[in-house]
C-alpha positions, 0 to 999 in steps of 0.5 A, a space after each residue: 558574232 552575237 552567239 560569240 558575245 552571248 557565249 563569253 557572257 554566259 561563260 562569265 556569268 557561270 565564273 561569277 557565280 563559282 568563284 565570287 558567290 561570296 560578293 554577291 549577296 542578293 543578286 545570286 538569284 538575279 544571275 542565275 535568272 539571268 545566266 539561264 534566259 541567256 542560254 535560252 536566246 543563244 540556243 537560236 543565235 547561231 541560225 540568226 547569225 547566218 541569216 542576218 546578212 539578208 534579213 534586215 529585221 533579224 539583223 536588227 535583233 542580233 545587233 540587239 542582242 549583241 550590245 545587250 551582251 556587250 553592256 552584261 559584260 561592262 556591267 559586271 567588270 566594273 563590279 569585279 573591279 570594285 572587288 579586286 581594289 578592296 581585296 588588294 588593299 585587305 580590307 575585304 571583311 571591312 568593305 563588305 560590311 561598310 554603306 559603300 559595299 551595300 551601295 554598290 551591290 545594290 547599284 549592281 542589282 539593279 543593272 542586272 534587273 536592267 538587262 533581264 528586263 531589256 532580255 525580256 523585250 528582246 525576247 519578245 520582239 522575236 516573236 512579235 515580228 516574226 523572226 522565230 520562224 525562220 527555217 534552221 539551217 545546218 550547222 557546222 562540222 563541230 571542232 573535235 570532228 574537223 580536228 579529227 579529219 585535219 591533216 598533220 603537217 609535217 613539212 616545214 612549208 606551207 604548200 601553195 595551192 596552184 592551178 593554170 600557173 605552169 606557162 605564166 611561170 615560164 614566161 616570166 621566169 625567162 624574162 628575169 633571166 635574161 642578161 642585160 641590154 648595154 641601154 638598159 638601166 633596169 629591167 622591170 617586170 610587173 604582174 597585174 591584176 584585179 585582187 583574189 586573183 593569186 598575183 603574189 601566188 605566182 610571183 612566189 612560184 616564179 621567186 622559189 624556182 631554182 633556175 632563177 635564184 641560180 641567176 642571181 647571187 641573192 633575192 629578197 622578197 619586200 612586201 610594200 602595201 599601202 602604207 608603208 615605212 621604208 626603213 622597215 622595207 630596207 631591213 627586211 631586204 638587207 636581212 634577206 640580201 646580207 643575212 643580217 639580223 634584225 635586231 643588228 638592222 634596227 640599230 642603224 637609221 635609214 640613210 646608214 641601210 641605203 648605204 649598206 644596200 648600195 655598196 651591196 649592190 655594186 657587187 652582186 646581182 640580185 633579184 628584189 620583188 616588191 609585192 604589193 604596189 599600190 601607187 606611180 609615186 610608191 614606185 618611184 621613192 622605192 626606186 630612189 630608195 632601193 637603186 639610186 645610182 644609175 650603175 647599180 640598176 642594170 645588173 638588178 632584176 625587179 619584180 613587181 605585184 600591183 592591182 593598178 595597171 598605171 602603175 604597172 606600166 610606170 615601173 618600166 615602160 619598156 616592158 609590158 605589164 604582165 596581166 593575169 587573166 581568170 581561171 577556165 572552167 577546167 582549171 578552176 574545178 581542179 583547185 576547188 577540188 584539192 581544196 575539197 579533199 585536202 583532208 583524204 590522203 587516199 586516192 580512192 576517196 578523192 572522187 566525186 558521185 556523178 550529181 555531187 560533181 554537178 552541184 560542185 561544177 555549179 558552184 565553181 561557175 560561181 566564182 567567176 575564175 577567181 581563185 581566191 574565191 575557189 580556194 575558199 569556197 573549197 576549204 568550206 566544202 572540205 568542212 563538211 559532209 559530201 552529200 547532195 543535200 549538204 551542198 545543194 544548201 550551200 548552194 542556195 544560201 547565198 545570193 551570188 551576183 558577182 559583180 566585176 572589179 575588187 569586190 567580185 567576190 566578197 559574198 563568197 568570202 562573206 559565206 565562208 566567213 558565216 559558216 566559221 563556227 562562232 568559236 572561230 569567228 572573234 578570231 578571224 575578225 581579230 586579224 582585221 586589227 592587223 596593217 595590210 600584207 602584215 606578217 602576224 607571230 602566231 606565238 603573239 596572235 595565240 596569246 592576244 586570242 587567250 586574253 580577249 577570252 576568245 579561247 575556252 578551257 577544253 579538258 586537260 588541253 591549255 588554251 594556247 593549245 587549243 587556239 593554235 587548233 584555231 588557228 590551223 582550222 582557219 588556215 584548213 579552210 583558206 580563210 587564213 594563210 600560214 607564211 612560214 612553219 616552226 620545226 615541228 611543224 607548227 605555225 611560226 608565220 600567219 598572213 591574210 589576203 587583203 579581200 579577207 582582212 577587208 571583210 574582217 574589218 568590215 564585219 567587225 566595224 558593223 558589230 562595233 568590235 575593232 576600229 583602226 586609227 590611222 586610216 583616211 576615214 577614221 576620225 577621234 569622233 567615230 571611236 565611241 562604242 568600239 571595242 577594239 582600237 589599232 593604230 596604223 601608221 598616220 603622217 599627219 599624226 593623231 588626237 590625243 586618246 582619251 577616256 572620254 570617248 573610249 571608256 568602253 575600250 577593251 584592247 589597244 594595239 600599237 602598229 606605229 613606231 612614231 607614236 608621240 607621248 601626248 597621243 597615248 600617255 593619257 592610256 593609263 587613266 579612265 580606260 578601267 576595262 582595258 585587257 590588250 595593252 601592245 605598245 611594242 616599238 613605241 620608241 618614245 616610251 620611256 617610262 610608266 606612269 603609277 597609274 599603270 597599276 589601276 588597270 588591274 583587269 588587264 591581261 596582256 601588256 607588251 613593251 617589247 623594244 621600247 625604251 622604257 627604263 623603269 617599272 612602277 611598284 604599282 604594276 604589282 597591282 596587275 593580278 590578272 595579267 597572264 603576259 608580261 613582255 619587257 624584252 629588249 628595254 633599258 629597265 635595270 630593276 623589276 619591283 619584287 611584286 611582280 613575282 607575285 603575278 599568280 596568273 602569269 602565263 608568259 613572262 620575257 625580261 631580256 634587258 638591252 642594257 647591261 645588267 645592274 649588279 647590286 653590292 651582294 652581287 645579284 642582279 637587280 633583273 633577277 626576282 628572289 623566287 618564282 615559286 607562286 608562278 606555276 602558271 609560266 609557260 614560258 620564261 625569258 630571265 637573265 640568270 640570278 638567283 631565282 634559278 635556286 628559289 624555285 624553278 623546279 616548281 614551274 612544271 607547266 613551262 614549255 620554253 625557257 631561256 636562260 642568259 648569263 652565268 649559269 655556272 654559278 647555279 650547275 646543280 640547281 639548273 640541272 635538277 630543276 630542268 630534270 623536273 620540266 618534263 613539259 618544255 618544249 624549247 630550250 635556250 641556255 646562253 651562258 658566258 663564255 669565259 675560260 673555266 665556264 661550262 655550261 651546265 648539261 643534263 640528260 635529257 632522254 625523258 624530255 619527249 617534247 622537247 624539239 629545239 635545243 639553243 646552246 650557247 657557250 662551252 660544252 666539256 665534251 659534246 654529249 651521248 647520242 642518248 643524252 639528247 632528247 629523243 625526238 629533237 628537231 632543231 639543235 643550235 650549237 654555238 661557241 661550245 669549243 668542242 676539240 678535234 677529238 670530240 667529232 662532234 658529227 660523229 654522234 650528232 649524225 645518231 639523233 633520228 629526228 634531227 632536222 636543222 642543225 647549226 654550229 656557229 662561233 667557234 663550236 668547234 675548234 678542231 680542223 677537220 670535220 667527218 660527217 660519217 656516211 649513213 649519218 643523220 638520216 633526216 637532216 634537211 638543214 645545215 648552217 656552219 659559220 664562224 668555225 674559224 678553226 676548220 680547214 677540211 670539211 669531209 662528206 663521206 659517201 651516204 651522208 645526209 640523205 635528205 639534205 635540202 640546204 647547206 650554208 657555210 659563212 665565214 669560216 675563213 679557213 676552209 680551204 674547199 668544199 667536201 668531195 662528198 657533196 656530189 653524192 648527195 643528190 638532195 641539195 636544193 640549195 648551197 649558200 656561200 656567204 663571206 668567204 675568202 675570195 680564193 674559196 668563191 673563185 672555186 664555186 664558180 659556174 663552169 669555171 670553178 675547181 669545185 664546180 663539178 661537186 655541185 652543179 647538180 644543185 639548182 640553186 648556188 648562193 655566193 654573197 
């Protein structure tokens, strides 16, 4: 971890040096001094770093050299932040000649002699007490050869590795499927068992199977933890129930969503797994929450994951607890192994020589038939070379006295975490910031990393390329787990397992990087020094936050809704360092104070889904903010400054209110020009001017959504989109009023681009060459197509198309042909809201690779296409508010369109 620092610092210092050579006088000499003895001691900080978990002394010196970083780093900050206020009040020339400008360089010199002569006492201490003798041991596989030898997905879901599952599987999947007892009220069936032990693995396996989802009408998944919200856990289960959005959820309050729920429930069977239980008194106030009335609960089935056997037994005394032993040693050396492998595709380089299975037998034993500790310990291995010598290292380097209970296996996971290469280290410990059982947006975790200056430049490459790398490096190695994939196969969704975040926040806490308020054993006077501060949800509530005791503070992130006004609203003065600043679902922000604008060195500010209603001009002074997010706010007007924010990378302003329109009939969310963004990577505005003042410039972006009246800007979207070749993503939503088209361009040479979002009328659907050749996921929704357009009739050419939707009235004719032979990739096809269709039609040969078909609310559709039986690929068909008439046909066994679809395993009627 002090290499991390040291490096970061050392990268600094070289970025002072080239881009403020003209500010430092004088003291050029001391930081070049400086940068060179820094290069020196981190030359022999990566064999410190390992070896200071069991040597006391030399984790004494990396802990040393860690806050002399650490005090570099603060030091030359505060410097560069003098700077920044006089060039931002152009008066640079006159600050440099002035007593003050001679003051504080020389104060600056002097803390910079400071450092040098704490270095030279560091460096010494080295060789006084021995540490430079200690033996080098091997390092890591570098980044480029891991990414060389990473395995491109391309599936859309992240396979989970299982092992010894095959007759737990059985045994509770029969337990959910049986019908009803008259004196039952609910039936409840609990997994048990110590963590690590792969309790939510199991259940997962046991929920996706498809002769259980045939059981039930719906399922949702609830991940409930130890600290919890219930609304937020009866919005997630609707969601999945109800196919409600989540935006339309977090509108209602919780008595509205158990009413929702209940009424739901009254009609349908479901399944509800609740992973993750933690106490008898969860249990019941879930119970109460979920299934009140005693008529609902008998039909419901529940699934429970808990580490505490009392609360096993409590969820329903009538059943035993399922309890979930270790791995043998057959079983446990078949997981390492597809860990250890998981890179080579062929069979024949799937093998072991005789003594490297020995040594890989002997570390398995290790781990006690845990398989949390397996699947790390193998994703490792998989990072190196498979020679004796390599694995007998591993092998030794580790005092191994595994202890029963929770904490088993912690040193396996700690030497995993040792191994990561120091690039990979901040970003691990980054996760520790994270509520428990928490699920992270890779997009929002990527653009945190860039910020904190976790990720470097690497060649041509962008940082948020290389970090998402990170990321899938971390997920290769089992460190990390990626919980849902985009399209194009990229991460949407990452976890980590409760046992890996309790070493992140343990090993971040020793360095002083992170601290969590809002735990039991966190209090305002242990906060001084750290780095990092998250908030957790607190009942009790918290102190204020204050300058006094967090000066030192370089990133604050909010997890609680509840946070009151007086707790954070002291954020904006004092906390001069501040570069993370995510108060999204803060619902009682509602307005910026000025002094937002003296945190001139921060950036990332999040205020997503507040309530903030209006942006200080002093916000212009932010010129290091690379992400701005004011998505769905009541803010009506954005200060002309911003438009000048040169190192904006991403930028998002989808106001929740109605936009105010100003007498000359522009928006006032709109900026005049976007010209001196050419960083934007990513751009979320309402439609306005600007489309015509410069969006053409903004070659570099990848995604882009446009909401409004695009009609009033054709020529200028179309030209400028023809010039973004880099996009990636693109979202237009125009109005959808009588006369308004949404512009459409050619987009044969868009190579990258893999999602396309239409919302709003199409003159006729385009050619087959018009899309962009490799498009993935095309979203078309009230386009108003005609009967004579067929849309299906050229969408089934597209190659690569793997995720296709029509919804809103993307279609007004009343028969639909999907030709046979057609759309030789699809895996997903959602329509909904066609009102005008009557006759879907399937021909023979269609949609070879169809996985999941979704028809909702398309009231007049009279049946289900005959064609449906040939294609023997549905794993799944949901049937969702439908007429009465159209569900009796899809009935099992009795249904006149049964027999079109009894081959599909999993048949959802809600």
């Amino acid at each position: 971890m002090a290499e991390r620092s040291v490096s970061f610092l050392i990268a600094k210092l070289g970025s002072l040096l080239l881009e403020e050579a003209n500010f430092l006088g004088g003291v050029k000499t001391q930081i070049l001094s400086l940068h060179d003895e820094l290069e020196w001691i981190n030359s022999f900080l990566r064999d410190a770093d390992e070896k200071r978990r069991s040597n006391r002394r030399v984790n004494l010196w990396v802990s040393q050299v860690k806050n002399l970083a650490f005090d570099a780093e603060d030091i030359i900050d505060l410097y560069m932040l003098q700077i920044v206020r006089q060039r931002q009040r152009n008066i640079v020339k006159r600050f440099m000649g002035s007593r003050k400008y001679l003051f504080t360089l020389h104060k600056f010199g002097n803390q910079v002699e400071d450092i040098k002569r704490r270095i030279g006492e560091i460096s010494a201490n080295r060789s006084k007490y021995g540490i430079e003798t200690l033996e080098t041991g091997e390092t890591s596989t570098r980044l480029d050869d891991c990414l060389a030898r990473k395995r491109r997905r391309d599936n859309m879901e992240e396979e989970v590795d299982v092992v010894g599952f095959e007759k737990d599987i059985e045994k509770l999947a029969t337990l959910l499927k049986q019908e009803e007892e008259s004196d039952r009220q609910l039936l409840v069936v609990s997994i048990v068992g110590m963590g690590g032990l792969g309790k939510t693995t199991l259940a997962k396996k046991v929920y996706d199977r498809s002769d259980v989802k045939n059981t039930f009408n719906s399922c949702a998944w609830i991940y409930v933890s130890q600290e919890y919200r219930i609304k937020d856990l009866l919005s997630g289960a609707i969601a999945q129930l109800m196919m409600r959005t989540k935006e339309e959820l977090e509108k209602k309050n919780e008595e509205d969503l158990k009413n929702l729920l209940s009424n739901y429930l009254k009609e349908r069977r479901c399944l509800l797994v609740f992973d993750d239980v933690w106490r008898k008194e969860d249990w019941d106030t879930l119970k109460l929450a979920f299934l009140p009335h005693r008529d609902e609960r008998k039909q419901q089935r529940v699934l429970v994951t808990t580490r505490i056997m009392e609360v096993a037994k409590h969820t329903d005394p009538l059943i035993a607890p399922y309890e979930l032993g270790l791995l043998g040693d057959k079983e446990s050396f078949e997981l390492f192994s597809k860990k250890v492998f998981q890179y080579q595709a062929r069979i024949e380089e799937r093998r072991y020589s005789k003594d490297l299975e020995d040594v890989g037998r002997k570390l398995v034993a290790r781990c006690g038939g845990l398989p949390l500790a397996i699947v790390v310990l193998g994703g490792l291995l998989s990072t190196k070379e498979r020679t004796l010598g390599v694995w007998n290292k591993v092998l030794e380097s580790v005092n191994w006295q595994l202890n029963e209970g929770p904490q088993q296996c912690m040193d396996i996971l700690a030497l995993s975490y040792t191994d990561l290469p120091y690039y990979l280290q901040s970003c691990f410990l980054y996760f520790g910031l994270y509520p428990e059982d928490y699920e992270i947006s890779s997009e929002k975790l990527i653009r945190l990393w860039v910020a904190e200056g976790f990720i470097l430049q690497r060649g041509e490459e962008t940082m948020e390329d290389t970090a998402e790398e990170y990321l899938e490096e971390l997920i290769d190695r089992s460190m990390i787990q990626a919980a849902s994939r985009r399209p194009d196969g990229g991460v949407e969704k990452c976890r980590i397992h409760d046992l890996l975040r309790d070493l992140a926040v343990s090993e971040a806490k020793k360095d002083k990087l992170l601290e969590i308020y809002g735990t039991s054993n966190c209090s305002a006077g242990s906060l001084s020094r750290f780095r990092r501060l998250a908030i957790h949800p607190n009942k009790n509530g918290m102190n204020p936050i204050s300058s006094s005791t967090l000066h030192h503070l370089h990133s604050f992130l909010c997890f609680s809704f509840d946070l009151q006004k007086n707790e954070w609203k002291g954020l904006y003065v004092g906390f001069n360092l501040l570069r993370v600043l995510d108060l999204q679902n803060v619902t009682t922000l509602k307005d910026l104070p000025k002094e937002i604008g003296g945190l001139v060195l921060l950036k990332y500010l999040n205020l997503r889904r507040t309530k903030l209603q209006r942006i200080p001009h002093s916000m212009g002074n932010l010129c290091n903010l690379q992400t701005l997010d004011l998505s769905d706010t009541s803010i009506t007007h954005i200060p002309k400054e911003i438009w000048r924010m040169q190192q904006l990378r991403h930028l998002s302003i989808f106001c929740r209110q109605k936009v105010v329109v100003t007498k000359i009939g522009r928006s006032c969310c709109s900026p005049p020009r976007v010209d001196n963004l050419r960083d934007l990577q990513t751009l979320h505005l309402p439609a306005g001017s600007w489309i015509e003042g410069g969006l053409n410039k903004l070659t570099n972006l990848r995604e882009l959504q446009i909401r409004g009246k695009l009609s009033l800007y054709t020529r200028a979207l179309t030209d400028s989109i023809d010039k973004l070749k880099k996009l990636k993503v693109l979202h237009l939503w125009g109005k959808y009023t009588m006369g308004d088209y949404l512009p459409f361009v050619s987009f044969s040479h868009h190579v990258h681009l893999y999602k396309l979002v239409l919302y709003g009328r199409l003159e006729k659907i385009p050619a087959p060459e018009d899309f962009p050749p490799y498009l993935i996921e095309l979203r078309l929704n009230r386009s108003h197509l005609k009967q004579d357009d067929q849309p299906m009739a050229t969408l089934q050419k597209l190659p690569s198309l793997k995720i296709l939707q029509l919804g809103c009235d993307a279609f007004e004719g009343k028969e639909m042909i999907c030709p046979g032979g057609g759309f030789p990739k699809l895996q997903n096809l959602k329509l909904f809201l066609v009102h005008a269709l009557e006759d879907l039609k399937v021909e023979q040969g269609a949609f070879p690779c169809l996985k999941v078909l979704t028809i909702d609310e398309c009231n007049k559709l009279k049946m289900l296409p005959d064609g449906l039986q040939h294609v023997t690929t549905l794993q799944e068909l949901n049937i969702r508010y439908m007429p009465k008439e159209f569900e009796a046909r899809v009935q099992k066994d009795t249904g006149e369109d049964w027999e079109k679809i009894k081959h599909i395993p999993s048949v959802n009627i809600s």
